[in-house]
C-alpha positions as CSV (number, residue, x, y, z in Angstrom):
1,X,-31.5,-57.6,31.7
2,X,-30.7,-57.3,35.5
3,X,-31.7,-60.6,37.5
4,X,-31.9,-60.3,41.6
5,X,-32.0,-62.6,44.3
6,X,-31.1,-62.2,47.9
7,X,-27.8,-60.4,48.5
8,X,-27.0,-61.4,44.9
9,X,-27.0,-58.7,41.6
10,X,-25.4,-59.4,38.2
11,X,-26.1,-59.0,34.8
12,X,-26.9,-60.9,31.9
13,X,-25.7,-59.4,28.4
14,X,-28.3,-58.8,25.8
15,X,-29.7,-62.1,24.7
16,X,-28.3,-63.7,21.4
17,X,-30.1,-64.0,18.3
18,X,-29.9,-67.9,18.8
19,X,-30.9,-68.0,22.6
20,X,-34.4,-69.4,22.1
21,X,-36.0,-68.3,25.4
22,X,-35.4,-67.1,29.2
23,X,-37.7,-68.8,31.3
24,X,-38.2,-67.2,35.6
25,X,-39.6,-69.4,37.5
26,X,-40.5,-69.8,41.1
27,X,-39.3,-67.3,43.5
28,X,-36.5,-65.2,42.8
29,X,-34.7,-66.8,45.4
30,X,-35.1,-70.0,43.0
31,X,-35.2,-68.9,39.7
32,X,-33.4,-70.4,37.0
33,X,-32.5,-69.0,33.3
34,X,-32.8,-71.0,30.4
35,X,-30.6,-70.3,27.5
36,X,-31.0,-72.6,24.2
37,X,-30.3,-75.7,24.7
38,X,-28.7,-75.4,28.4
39,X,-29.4,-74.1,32.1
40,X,-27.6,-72.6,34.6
41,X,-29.7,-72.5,38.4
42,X,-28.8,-69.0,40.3
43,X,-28.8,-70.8,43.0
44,X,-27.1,-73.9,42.4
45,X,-24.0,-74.5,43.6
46,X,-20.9,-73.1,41.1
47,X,-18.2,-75.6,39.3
48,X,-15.2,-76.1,41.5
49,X,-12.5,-73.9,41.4
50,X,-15.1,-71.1,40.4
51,X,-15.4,-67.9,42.4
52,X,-18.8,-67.8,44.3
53,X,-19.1,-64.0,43.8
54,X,-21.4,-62.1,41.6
55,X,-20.6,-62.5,38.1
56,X,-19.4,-59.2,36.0
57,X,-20.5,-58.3,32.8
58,X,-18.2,-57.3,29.8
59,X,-20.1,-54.9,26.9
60,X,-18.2,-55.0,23.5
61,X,-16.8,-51.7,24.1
62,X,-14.4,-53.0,27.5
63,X,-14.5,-56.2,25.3
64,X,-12.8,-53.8,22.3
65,X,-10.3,-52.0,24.6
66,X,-9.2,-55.1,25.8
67,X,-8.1,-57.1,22.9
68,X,-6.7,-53.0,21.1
69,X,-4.5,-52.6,24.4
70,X,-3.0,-56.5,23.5
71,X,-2.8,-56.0,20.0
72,X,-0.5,-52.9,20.6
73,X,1.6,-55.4,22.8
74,X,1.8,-57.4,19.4
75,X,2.8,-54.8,17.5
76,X,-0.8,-54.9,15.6
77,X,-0.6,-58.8,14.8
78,X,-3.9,-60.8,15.7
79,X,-4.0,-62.3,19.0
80,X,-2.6,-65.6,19.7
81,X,-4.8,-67.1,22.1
82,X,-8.7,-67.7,21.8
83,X,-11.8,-65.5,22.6
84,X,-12.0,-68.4,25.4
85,X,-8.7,-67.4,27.3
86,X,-9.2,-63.2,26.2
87,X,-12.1,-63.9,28.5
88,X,-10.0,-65.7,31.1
89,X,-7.5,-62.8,31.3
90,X,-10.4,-59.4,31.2
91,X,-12.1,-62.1,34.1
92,X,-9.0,-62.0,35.8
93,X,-9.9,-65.8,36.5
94,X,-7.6,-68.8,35.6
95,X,-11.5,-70.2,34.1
96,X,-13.9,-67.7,34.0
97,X,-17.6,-68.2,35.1
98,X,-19.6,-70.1,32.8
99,X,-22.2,-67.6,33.1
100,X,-20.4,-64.8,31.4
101,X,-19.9,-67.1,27.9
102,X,-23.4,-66.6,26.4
103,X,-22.8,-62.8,26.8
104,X,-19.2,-62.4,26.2
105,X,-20.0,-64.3,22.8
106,X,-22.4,-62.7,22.2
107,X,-20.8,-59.0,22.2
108,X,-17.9,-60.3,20.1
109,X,-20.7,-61.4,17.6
110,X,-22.1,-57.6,18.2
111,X,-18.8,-56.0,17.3
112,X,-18.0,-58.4,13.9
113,X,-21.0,-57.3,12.8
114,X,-20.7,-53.3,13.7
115,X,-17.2,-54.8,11.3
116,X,-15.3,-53.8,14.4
117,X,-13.3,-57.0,14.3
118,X,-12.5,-59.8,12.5
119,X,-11.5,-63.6,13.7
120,X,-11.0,-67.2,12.4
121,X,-13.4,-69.8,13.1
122,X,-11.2,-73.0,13.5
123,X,-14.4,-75.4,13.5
124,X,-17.3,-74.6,11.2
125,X,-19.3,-76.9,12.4
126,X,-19.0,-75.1,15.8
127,X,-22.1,-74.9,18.1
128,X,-23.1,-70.9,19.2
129,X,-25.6,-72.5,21.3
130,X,-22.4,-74.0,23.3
131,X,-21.0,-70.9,23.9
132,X,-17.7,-72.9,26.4
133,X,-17.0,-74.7,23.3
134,X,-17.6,-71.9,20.4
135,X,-15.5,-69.2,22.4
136,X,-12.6,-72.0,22.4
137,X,-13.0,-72.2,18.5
138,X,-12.7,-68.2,17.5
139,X,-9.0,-67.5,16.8
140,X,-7.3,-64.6,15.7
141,X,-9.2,-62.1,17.0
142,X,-8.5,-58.5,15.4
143,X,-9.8,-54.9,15.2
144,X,-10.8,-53.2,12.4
145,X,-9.9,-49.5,11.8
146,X,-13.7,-48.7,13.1
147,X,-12.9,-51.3,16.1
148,X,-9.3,-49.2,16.9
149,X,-11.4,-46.0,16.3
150,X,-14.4,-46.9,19.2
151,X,-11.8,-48.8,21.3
152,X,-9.5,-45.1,21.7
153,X,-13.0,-43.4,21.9
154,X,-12.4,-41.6,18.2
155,X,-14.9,-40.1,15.9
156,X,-14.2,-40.4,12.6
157,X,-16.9,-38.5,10.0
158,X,-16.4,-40.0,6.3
159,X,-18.8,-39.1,3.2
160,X,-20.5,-41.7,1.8
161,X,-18.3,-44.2,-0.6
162,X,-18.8,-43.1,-4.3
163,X,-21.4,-45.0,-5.3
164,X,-21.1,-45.0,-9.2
165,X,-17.1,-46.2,-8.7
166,X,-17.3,-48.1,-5.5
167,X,-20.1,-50.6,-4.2
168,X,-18.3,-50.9,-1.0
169,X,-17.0,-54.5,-1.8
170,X,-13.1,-55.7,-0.9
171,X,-9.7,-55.8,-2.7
172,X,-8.0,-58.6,-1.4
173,X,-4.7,-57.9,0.8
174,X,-2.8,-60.1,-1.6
175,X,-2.7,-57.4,-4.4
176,X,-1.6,-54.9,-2.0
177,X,1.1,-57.0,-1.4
178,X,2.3,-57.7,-4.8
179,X,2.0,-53.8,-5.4
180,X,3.9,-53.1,-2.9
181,X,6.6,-55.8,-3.1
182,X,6.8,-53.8,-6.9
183,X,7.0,-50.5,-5.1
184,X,10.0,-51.5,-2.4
185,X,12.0,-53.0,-4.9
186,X,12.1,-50.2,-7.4
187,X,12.9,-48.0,-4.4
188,X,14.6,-47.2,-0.8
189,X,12.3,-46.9,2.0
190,X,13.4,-43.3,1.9
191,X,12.1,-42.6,-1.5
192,X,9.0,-45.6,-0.5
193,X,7.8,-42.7,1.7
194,X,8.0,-39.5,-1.0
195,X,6.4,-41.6,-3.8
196,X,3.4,-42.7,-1.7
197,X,3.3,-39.2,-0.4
198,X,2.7,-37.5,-3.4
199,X,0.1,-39.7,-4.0
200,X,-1.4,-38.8,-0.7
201,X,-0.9,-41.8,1.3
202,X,-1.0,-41.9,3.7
203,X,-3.5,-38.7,4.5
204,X,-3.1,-36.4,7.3
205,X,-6.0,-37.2,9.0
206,X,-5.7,-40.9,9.5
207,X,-3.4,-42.6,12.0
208,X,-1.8,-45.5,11.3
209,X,-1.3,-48.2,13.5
210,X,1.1,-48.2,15.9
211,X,4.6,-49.4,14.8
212,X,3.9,-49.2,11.3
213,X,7.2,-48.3,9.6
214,X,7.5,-44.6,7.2
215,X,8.6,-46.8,4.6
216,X,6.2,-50.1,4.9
217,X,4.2,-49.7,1.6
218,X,1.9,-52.9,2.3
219,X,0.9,-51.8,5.7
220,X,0.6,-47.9,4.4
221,X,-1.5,-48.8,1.6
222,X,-3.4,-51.5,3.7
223,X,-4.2,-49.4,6.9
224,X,-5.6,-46.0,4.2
225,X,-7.6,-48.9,1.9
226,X,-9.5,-49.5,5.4
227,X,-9.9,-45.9,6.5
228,X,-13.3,-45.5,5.0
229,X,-14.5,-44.3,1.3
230,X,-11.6,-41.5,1.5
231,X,-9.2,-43.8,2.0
232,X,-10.2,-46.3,-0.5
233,X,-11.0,-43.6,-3.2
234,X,-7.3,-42.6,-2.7
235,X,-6.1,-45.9,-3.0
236,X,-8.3,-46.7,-6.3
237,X,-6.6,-43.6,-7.9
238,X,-3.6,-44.8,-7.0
239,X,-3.9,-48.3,-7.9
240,X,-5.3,-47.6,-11.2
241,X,-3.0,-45.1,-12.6
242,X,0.0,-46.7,-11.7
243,X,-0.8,-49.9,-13.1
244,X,-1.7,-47.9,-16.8
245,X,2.1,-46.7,-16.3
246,X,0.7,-42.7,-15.9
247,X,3.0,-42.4,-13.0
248,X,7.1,-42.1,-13.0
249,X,7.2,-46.0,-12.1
250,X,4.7,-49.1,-12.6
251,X,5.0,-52.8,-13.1
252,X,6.2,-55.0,-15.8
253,X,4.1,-56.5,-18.3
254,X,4.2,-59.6,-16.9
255,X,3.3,-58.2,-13.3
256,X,0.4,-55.9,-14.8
257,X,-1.4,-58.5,-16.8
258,X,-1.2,-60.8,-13.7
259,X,-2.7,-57.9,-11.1
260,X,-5.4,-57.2,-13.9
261,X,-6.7,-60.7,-14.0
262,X,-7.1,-61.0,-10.2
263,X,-8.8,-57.8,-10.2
264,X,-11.4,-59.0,-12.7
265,X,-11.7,-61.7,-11.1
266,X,-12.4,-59.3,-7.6
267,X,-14.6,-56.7,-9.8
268,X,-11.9,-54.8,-10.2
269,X,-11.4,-52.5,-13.7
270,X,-9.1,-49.7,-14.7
271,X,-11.2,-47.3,-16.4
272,X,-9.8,-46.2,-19.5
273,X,-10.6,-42.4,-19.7
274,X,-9.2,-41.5,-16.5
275,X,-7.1,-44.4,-14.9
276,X,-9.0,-44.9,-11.8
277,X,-10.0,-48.0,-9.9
278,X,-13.5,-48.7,-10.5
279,X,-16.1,-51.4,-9.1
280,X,-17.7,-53.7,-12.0
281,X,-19.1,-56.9,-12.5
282,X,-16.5,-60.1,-11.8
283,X,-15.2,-61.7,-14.8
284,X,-15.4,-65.3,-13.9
285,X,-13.8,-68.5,-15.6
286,X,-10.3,-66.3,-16.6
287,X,-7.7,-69.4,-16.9
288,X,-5.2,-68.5,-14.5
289,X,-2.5,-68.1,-17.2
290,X,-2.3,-68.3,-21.0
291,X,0.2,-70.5,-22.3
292,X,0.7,-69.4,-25.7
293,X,1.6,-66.1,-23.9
294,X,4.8,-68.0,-22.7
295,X,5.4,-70.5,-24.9
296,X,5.1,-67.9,-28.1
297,X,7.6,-65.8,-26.3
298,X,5.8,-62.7,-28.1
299,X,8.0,-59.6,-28.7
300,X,7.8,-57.0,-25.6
301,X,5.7,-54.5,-26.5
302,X,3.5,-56.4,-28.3
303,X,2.9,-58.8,-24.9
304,X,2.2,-55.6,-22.8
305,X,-0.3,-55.0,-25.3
306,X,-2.3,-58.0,-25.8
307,X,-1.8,-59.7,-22.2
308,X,-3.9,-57.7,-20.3
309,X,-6.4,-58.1,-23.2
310,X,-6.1,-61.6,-23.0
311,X,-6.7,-62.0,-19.3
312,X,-9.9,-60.7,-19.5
313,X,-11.2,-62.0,-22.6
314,X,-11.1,-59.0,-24.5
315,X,-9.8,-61.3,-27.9
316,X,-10.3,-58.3,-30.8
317,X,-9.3,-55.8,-27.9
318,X,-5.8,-57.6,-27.9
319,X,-5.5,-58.0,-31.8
320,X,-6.1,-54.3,-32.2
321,X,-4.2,-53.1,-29.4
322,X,-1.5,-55.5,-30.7
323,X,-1.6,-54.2,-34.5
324,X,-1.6,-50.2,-32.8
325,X,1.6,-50.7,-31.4
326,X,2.6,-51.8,-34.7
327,X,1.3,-48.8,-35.9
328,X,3.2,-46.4,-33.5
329,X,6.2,-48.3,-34.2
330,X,6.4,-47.6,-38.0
331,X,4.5,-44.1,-37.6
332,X,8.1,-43.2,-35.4
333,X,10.8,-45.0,-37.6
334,X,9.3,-43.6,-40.5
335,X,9.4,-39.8,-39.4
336,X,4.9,-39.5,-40.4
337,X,2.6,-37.3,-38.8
338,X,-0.7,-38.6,-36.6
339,X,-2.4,-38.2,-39.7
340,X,-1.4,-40.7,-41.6
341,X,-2.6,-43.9,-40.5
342,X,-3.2,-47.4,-41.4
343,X,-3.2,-48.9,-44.9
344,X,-2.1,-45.5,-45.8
345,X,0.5,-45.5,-43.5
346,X,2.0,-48.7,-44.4
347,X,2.3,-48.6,-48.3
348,X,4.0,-44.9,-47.8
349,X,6.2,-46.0,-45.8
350,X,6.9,-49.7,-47.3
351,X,6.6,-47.8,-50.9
352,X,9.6,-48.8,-53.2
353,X,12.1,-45.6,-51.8
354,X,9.9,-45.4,-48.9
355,X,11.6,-44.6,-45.7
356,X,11.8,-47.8,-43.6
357,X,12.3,-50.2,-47.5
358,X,15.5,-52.4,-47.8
359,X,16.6,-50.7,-51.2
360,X,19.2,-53.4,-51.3
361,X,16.6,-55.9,-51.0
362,X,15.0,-57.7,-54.0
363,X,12.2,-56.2,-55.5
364,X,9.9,-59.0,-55.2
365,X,11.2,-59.2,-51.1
366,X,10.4,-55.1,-51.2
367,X,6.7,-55.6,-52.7
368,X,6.3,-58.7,-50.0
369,X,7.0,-56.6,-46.8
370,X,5.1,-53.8,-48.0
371,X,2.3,-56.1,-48.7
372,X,3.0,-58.0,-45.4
373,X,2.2,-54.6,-43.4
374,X,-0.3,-53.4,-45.1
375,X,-2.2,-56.5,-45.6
376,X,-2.3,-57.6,-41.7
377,X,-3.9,-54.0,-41.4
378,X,-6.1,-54.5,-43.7
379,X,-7.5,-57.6,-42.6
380,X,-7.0,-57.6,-39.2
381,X,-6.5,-53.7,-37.6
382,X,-9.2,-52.0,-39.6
383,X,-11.7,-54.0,-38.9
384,X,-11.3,-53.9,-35.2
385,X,-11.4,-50.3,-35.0
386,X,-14.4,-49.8,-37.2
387,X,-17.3,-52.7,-35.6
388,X,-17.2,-55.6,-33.4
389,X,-15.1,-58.6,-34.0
390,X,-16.0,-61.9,-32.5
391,X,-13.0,-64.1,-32.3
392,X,-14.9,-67.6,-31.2
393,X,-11.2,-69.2,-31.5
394,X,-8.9,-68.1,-29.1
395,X,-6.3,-70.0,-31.7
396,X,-7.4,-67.5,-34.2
397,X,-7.0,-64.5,-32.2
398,X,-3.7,-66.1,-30.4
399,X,-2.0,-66.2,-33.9
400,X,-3.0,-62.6,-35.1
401,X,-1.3,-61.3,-32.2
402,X,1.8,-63.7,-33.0
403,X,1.3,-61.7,-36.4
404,X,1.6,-58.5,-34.5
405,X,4.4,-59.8,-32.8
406,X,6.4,-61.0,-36.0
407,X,6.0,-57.2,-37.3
408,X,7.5,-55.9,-34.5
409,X,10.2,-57.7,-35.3
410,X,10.8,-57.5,-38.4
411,X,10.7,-53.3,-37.3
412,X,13.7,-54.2,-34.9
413,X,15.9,-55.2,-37.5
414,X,14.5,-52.1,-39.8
415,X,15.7,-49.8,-37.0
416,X,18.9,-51.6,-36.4
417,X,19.6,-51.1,-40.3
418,X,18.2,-47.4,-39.8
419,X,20.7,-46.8,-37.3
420,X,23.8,-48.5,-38.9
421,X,23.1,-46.1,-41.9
422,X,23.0,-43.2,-39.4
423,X,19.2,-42.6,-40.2
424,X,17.5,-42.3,-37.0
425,X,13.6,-41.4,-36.5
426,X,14.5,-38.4,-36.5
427,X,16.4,-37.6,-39.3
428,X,14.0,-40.0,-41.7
429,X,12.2,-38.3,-44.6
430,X,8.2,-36.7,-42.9
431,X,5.2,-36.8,-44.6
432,X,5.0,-34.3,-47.9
């Protein structure tokens, strides 16, 4: 809105949401606007030390230059100094007119909701209506990837986010971190670069910000998660098969039970059929750890089993994914076929003579073990993979998986005593 008076032009920026009214009066010689709760007189005389010249307006587009061209000086970090002094220095005034808060507020406001920047509100209980003292409170000021994009004056076209995989809602920077903190230790920031590239991070088309090291996973995997639905689709593939261990590295148990419980928490999932990061409902009330995890000190692969299970409250999903480990375990040692499974599986191959029996053992210690295997699957594994099991305990569930884990261990010293006899996997007896 363009205000006149004698020998006098300047501009107001468009009026805020909150400014309740603008009220001319009188001649425009005279006139006066009125802006929420305060006024400011054309004609009155200005504060001292103010410029008496006519008062420059700053659109969010100047305003998003301006704080890109510092943030390169920073190598990309936020700005250090307040909305209130970035006004000071694009006014090229040691205290800028009064007159260009309202509208220098209110394009920042314009822009953080376009989600071309981001800042930190130091007091919440600030005041918009006082835009002097608001603009003092707004601190690290930032741009987005859209802000960097309309501050350099570039297009960038994107498809729409994939709707059935991705509502569009955030994954908070701290997993990236602890994913790639995982990443840079398990490599050089030679290789850092080859593994995210065949990946396809980061893609041709997007540019990173400036400074951002070849080898710099976080900020890599950071700057592509931002770059729109393409970015965050590759970064959901990513994400997702590497924590189900489909690529040549991934995390520990330990790490991957962790990551799955904060992205639960997020509504976050790893889709099981295909190992790609997909939007669903928040889990809430997870407990932030499970103690009988540590203190139970469960045997390896049962842990990276039933953890992850845990974490989300999936109780019979960790007893059966427990129990199927087992399985695999004593399907391997034995030398059997896929086919044979289960019950089955376990009185073959725990069978007086059987391939993984202690002949030298007592009978009655022979019967036990086979009886030991085959009733946990009985009871427990079966009925898991056939219908629903509620486990209302978590005690109850806790200890089957501690049964799990006892099995496994009992299957180390089985292969120990296979491989001191010089009968491997291998060269145990198949399957008639």
């Amino acid at each position: 809105m363009a205000i006149t008076q004698p020998g006098t032009a300047f501009r107001i920026g468009r009026a805020p949401r909150w400014w309740s009214s603008l009220q001319l009066s009188g001649e425009a010689s005279s006139a006066s606007a009125t802006v929420g709760v305060s006024s400011w007189p054309l004609n009155a005389s200005l504060p001292e030390g103010t410029a008496a010249v006519p008062a420059p307006y700053f659109d969010n587009f100047q305003i998003l230059k301006a704080i890109d061209a510092r943030q390169r000086q920073a190598d990309g970090r936020p700005l250090w100094i307040s909305a209130h002094q970035l006004l000071n220095e694009i006014s090229g005034t040691f205290s800028a007119d009064p007159r260009l808060m309202p509208g220098f507020l209110q394009e920042l406001s314009i822009a953080r909701a376009a989600g071309q920047l981001t800042w930190r509100l130091m007091n919440q209980n600030a005041n918009p209506q006082d835009a002097n003292s608001y603009l003092q409170q707004i601190q690290d000021i930032a741009l987005t990837s859209a802000g960097q994009d309309r501050a350099r004056n570039q297009l960038v076209l994107l498809p729409p986010p994939d709707s059935e995989e991705d509502d569009g809602h955030d994954l908070s920077d701290l997993i990236l971190r602890q994913v790639a903190d995982a990443v840079t230790r398990e490599y050089a920031s030679d290789q850092v670069v080859i593994f995210l590239g065949e990946q396809g991070m980061p893609p041709d088309w997007l540019t990173l910000p400036e400074g951002t090291a070849a080898g710099d996973a976080h900020a890599i995997m950071a700057a592509v998660w931002r770059a729109g639905s393409m970015g965050r689709r590759l970064v959901r593939h990513f994400l997702g098969r590497w924590l189900d261990g489909q690529l040549i590295t991934g995390p520990d148990g330990e790490l991957q039970a962790v990551l799955r419980e904060q992205l639960a928490r997020q509504g976050w999932q790893v889709r099981p059929d295909d190992s790609v990061l997909v939007a669903a409902e928040p889990v809430r009330g997870i407990p932030v750890s499970a103690p009988f995890l540590r203190e139970a000190r469960l045997h390896p692969l049962v842990e990276a089993e039933a953890r992850p299970q845990f974490m989300i409250r999936k109780l019979d999903q960790a007893v059966f994914a427990s129990l199927k480990a087992v399985e695999i375990r004593v399907r391997a040692l034995g030398g059997y076929l896929d086919q044979t499974i289960g019950v089955d599986l376990m009185n073959k191959a725990f069978a007086a003579g059987g391939p993984l029996t202690d002949s030298s053992a007592p009978k009655g210690e022979q019967e036990g073990t086979r009886a030991l295997f085959a009733g946990a699957f009985g009871a427990l594994r079966n009925p898991a993979g056939h219908r629903q099991v509620d486990y209302h305990d978590v005690s109850e569930a806790a200890e089957a998986v501690q049964l799990a884990s006892l099995l496994m261990r009992i299957l180390d010293r089985i292969q120990t005593r296979l491989v001191d006899t010089g009968r491997t996997a291998e060269s145990s007896p198949s399957e008639p």
